[in-house]
N, C-alpha and C positions, 0 to 999 in steps of 0.2 A: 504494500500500500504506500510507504512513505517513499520509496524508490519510483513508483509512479509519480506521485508530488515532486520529487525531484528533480525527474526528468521532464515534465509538463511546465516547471519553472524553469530549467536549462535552457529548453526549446524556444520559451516567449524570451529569455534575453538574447536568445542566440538571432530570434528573427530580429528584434531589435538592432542588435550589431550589425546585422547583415544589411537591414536599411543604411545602417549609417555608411556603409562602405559602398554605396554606389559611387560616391567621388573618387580620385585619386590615389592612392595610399598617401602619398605626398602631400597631398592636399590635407587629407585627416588628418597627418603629422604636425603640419602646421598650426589646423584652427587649435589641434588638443593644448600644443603646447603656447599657444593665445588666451586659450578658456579661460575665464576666471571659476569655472566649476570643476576645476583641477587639483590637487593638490594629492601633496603623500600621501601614498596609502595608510599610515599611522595615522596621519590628520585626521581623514575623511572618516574613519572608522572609531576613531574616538570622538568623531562632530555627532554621527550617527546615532552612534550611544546614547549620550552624554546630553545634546539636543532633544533629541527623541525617542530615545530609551528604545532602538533598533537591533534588532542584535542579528549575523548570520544565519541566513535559511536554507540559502544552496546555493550552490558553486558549480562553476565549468568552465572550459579551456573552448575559448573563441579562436577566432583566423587569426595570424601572424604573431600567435602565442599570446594575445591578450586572456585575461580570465576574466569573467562574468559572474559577478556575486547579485542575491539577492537578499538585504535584509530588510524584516519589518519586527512590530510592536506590536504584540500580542494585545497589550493593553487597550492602545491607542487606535489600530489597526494602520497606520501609517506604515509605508514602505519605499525602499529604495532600489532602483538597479543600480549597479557601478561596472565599468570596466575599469582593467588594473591593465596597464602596457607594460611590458619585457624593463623598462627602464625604473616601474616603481610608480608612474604618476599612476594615480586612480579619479574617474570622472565620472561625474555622475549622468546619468544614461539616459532615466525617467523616476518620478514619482509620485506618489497618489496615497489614499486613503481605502477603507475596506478592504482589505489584504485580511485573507480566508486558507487556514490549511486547507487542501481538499484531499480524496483519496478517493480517490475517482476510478473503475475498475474500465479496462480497455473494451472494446466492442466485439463482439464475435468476429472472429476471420472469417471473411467474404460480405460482412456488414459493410455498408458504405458511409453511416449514419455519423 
């Protein structure tokens, strides 16, 4: 169950990432390192916390070796994506409110639903 959760949140940051890499690689190089929604990964994950009482929910390995975290607040329901780059900077990706464990069972094979 919680491996399905996990991978069903890999997926939506992974599609995320993947929109963002329509541009250049070069290109993304440059705005990341522009962003003002940038900073250490130490930073970002103690803003998370500490702001919002966010903690890690699930993790994955994007294109060109970025990783893809998801944290939110069980309390508050707020939540964050971030991608973390080969170099350390970590950026924030999207965020929002209502963040729901789920555990969702897969469809029958040959279901299309």
């Amino acid at each position: 169950m919680m491996k399905t959760l996990i991978n069903m949140t890999i997926g939506l940051g992974i599609l995320v990432l993947a929109a963002q890499q329509v541009t250049a690689q070069t290109a993304v190089q440059t705005q990341v390192q522009g962003n003002r929604n940038c900073a250490p990964r130490t930073l970002v994950v103690d803003r998370l916390a500490q702001g919002y009482g966010e903690t890690r929910q699930s993790i994955g390995l994007g294109a060109q070796g970025a990783v893809v975290e998801v944290f939110a607040s069980d309390e508050t329901g707020s939540w964050t994506i971030t991608v973390t780059l080969p170099n350390g900077l970590t950026c924030l990706v999207a965020s929002g409110q209502s963040y729901e464990t789920l555990a969702e069972a897969l469809p029958p094979a040959g279901n299309d639903a």
